[in-house]
N, C-alpha and C positions, 0 to 999 in steps of 0.2 A: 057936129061930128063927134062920136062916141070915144072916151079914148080908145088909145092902142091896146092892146092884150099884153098881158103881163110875155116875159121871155120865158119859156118852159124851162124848167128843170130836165138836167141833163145825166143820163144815167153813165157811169164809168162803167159796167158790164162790173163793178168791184163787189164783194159781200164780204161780212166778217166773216172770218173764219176761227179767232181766236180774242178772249177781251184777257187779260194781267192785270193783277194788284199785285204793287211791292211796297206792302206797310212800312219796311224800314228798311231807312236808306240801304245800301248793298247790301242787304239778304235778300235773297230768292223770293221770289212769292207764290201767290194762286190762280188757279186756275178758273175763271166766273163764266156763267151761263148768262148774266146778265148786269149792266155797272153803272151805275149813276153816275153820273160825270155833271158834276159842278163849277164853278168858275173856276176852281183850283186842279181840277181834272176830276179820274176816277176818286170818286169818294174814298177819303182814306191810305190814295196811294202817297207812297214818299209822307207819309202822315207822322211817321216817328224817327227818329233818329239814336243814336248811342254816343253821347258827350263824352269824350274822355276827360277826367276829374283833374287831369295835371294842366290840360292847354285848355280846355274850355270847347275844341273846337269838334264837331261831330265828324266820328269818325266813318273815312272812307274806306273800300276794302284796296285802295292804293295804300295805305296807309296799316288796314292791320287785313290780312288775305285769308284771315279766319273768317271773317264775316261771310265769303261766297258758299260757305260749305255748308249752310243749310239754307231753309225754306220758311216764310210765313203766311200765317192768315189770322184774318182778324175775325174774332170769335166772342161774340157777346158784347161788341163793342174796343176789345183791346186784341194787340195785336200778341199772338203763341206761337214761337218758334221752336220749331225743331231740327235737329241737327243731325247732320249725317250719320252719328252712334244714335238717336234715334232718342237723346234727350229733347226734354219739353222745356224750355226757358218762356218766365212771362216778367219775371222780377230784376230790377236794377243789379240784384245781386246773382243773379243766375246769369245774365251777361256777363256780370266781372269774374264769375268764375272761369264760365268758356273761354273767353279771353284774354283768362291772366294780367287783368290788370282792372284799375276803379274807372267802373264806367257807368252813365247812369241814363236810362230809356227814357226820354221825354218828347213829348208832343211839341210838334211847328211849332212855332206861334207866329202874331204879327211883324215879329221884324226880321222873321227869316235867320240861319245860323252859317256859324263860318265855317268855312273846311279849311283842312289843310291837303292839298294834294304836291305831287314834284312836277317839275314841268320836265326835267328826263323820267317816263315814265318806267325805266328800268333800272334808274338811279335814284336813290334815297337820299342824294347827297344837294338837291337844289331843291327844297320846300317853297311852295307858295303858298297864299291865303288869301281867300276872298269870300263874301259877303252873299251868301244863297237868298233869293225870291223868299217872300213872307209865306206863311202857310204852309207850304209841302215844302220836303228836302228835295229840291230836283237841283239839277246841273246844268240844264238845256237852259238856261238863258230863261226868259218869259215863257217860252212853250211848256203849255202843260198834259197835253197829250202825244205820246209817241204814234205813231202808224209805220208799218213797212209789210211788203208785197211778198208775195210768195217767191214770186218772181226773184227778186232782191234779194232774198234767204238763199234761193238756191237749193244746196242739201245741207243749208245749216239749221239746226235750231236754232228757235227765236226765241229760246228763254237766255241765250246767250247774250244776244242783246239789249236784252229788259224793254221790247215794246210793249204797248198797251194793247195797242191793237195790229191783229196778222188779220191782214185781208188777202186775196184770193184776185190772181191778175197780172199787171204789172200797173207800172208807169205815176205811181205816186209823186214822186221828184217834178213832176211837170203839174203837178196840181202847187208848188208854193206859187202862194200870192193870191191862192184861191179860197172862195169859202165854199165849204161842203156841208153838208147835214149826216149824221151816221143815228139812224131811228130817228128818236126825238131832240138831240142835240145839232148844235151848228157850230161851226170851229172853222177857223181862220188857221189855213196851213201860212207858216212862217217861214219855216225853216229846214235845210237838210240837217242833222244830226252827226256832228263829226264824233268818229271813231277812235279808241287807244288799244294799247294794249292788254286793255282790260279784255276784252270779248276771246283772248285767246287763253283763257284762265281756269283751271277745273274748277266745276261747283256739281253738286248731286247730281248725279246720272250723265254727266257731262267730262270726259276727260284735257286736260292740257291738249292746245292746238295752234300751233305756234301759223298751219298757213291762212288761218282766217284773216288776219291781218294784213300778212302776202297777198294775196289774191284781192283784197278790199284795192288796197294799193296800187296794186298790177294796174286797175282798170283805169286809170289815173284821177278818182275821186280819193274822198278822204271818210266821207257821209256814208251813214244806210241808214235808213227810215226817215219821214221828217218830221216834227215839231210841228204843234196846233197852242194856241188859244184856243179859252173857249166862250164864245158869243152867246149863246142860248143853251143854258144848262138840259139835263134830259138822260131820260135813258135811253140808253142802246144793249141790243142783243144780239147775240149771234146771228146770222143768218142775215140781218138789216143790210140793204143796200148802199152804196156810197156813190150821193148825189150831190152836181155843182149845184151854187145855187148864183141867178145873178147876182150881179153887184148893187 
């Protein structure tokens, strides 16, 4: 007897519709037609960080709210930010200026870097610190790719959020535990992505909005978009469909 036939691959009716890099940590990033995504996600995202030189620890934009007011991209290999007045920062020392204080740009590395955030995220007055994943500066835990639905966004923008990937649809949330493919990669969705009061915060072309929060809330979750590993590095492009794949 011949075996059985593999399980087909199953199409979500989803496509990309948008891929993000954010070179360094809480600054804005770009906008890509097309993104390698390697075991540590999209190449280069969350790749740098800004140390503050007094605690050592990299700084978040809970911590200094200057960082959300510009945008980067990486450009020849190093990541060139620009800022809302429409300066170009690329030096340790062009950071410390914009933000008033010694700060100094440095790449992941293997043991991952600490933050300091507050656990009142409207209060300055209860600091924590913990211990970030090796390689990129992310906050999700293991997950190295974000995804969230059109669906999900609603009429929000999703650079509010800082996904990697907007796809076109709904119903992501019901994919964790799943593995999917997006192009040539394959990702292990993990997890939902809980929300603060960061995502109600102005940054470029984006004003203060205090009901994103509200409404996140209302619906009685706390998450929008969800966290991936990633299985099988690759590229993905806009337009690539998003497929389960068995287990």
């Amino acid at each position: 007897m011949g075996a059985s036939p593999a399980e087909p691959l199953r199409s979500l009716g989803m496509r990309v519709l948008e891929l993000w890099r954010y070179p360094i940590k809480s600054i804005g990033g770009e906008r890509l037609d097309v993104a390698e995504i390697t075991e540590l996600g999209i190449f280069g995202d969350r790749g740098w960080g800004l140390v503050d030189e007094a605690t050592g620890n990299v700084l978040t934009a809970r911590r200094a709210p200057t960082l959300l007011m510009a945008t980067c991209a990486i450009i020849d290999g190093a990541p060139v930010t620009t800022t809302a007045e429409g300066d170009v920062l690329r030096t340790s020392a062009d950071y410390s200026d914009w933000l008033g204080q010694p700060v100094r740009l440095e790449r992941a590395g293997d043991t991952g870097g600490t933050y300091e955030n507050p656990m009142d995220f409207e209060n300055d007055a209860d600091w924590i610190s913990w211990q970030g994943p090796a390689g990129a500066w992310q906050d999700s835990g293991r997950a190295r790719i974000s995804i969230v639905s059109t669906a999900s966004l609603r009429d929000w923008d999703g650079r509010r959020f800082r996904s990697n990937v907007i796809v076109d649809g709904s119903g992501e949330d019901d994919l964790i535990g799943e593995r999917v493919t997006l192009g040539d990669a394959t990702l292990n969705i993990t997890k939902g992505i809980d929300r603060c009061v960061m995502v109600t915060r102005p940054q470029p072309g984006l004003e203060r909005d205090l009901s994103v929060l509200t409404r996140i809330l209302k619906a009685d979750i706390t998450t929008l978009s969800v966290g991936a590993t990633v299985e099988v590095a690759g590229a993905v492009r806009v337009g690539d469909e998003v497929v389960t794949v068995p287990s």
